[in-house]
C-alpha positions in Angstrom: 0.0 0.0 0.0 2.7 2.2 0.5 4.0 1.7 -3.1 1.1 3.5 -4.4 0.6 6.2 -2.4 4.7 6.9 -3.1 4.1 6.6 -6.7 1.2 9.0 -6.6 3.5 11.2 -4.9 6.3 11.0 -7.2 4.3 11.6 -10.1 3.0 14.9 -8.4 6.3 16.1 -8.1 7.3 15.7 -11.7 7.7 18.2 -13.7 5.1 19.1 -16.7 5.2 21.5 -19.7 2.7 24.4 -19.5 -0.2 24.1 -20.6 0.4 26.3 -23.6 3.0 24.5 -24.6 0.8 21.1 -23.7 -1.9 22.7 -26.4 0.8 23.7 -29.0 2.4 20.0 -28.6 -1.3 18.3 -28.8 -1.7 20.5 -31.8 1.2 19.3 -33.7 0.3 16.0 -33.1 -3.0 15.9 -34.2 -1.8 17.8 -37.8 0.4 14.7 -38.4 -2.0 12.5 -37.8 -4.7 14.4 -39.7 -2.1 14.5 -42.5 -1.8 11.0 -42.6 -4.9 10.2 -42.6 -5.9 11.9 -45.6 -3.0 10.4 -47.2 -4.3 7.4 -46.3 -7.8 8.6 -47.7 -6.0 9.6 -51.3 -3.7 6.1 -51.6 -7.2 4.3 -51.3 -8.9 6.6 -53.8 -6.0 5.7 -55.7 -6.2 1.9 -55.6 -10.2 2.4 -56.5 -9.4 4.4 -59.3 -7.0 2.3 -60.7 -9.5 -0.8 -60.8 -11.8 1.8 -62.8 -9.5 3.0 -65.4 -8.9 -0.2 -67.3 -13.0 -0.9 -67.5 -13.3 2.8 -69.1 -10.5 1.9 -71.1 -12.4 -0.7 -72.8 -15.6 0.8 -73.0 -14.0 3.2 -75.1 -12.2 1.4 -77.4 -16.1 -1.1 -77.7 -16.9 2.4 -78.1 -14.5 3.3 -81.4 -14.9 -0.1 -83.1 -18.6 0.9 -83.4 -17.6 4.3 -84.8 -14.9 2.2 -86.9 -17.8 -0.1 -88.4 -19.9 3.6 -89.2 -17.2 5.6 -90.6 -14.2 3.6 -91.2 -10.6 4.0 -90.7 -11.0 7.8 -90.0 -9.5 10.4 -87.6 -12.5 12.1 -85.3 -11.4 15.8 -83.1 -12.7 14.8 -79.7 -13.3 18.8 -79.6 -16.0 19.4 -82.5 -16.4 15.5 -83.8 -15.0 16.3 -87.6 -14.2 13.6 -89.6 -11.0 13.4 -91.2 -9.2 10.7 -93.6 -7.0 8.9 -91.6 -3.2 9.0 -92.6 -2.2 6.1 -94.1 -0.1 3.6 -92.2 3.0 1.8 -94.0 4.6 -1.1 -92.7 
């Protein structure tokens, strides 16, 4: 019984930072953690959009073979949607 009532005393006596200093160090702290946290946040984000990007990737090029079958081997601006000839290829 002793024991406690001398460690209860012993920690009364130590010393402690101020409490500004105590709010500034809390403050810190939590920043970090905040900070990683939305790191954490973005890396998943990542990792979903990742999984996405090959799907879109092939609805697109579903999507060109249709306008391939309409118009042929053609170049089409993304901008306005003309048509031009493509430039022919050589092997």
């Amino acid at each position: 019984m002793n024991e406690k009532v001398e460690t209860v005393e012993a920690v009364s006596d130590s010393k402690k930072i101020t409490a500004e200093e105590l709010t500034d160090l809390q403050k810190h702290v939590n920043q970090i953690n905040n900070a990683q946290l939305q790191l954490g946040q973005l890396v998943s984000q990542k990792h979903s959009i990742l999984k996405v990007i090959p799907e879109l990737q092939k609805g697109l090029k579903t999507f060109q073979e249709g306008l391939e079958k309409e118009y042929g081997n053609v170049s089409i601006n993304i901008q306005d949607g003309t048509i031009e000839e493509a430039p022919a290829t050589t092997v």
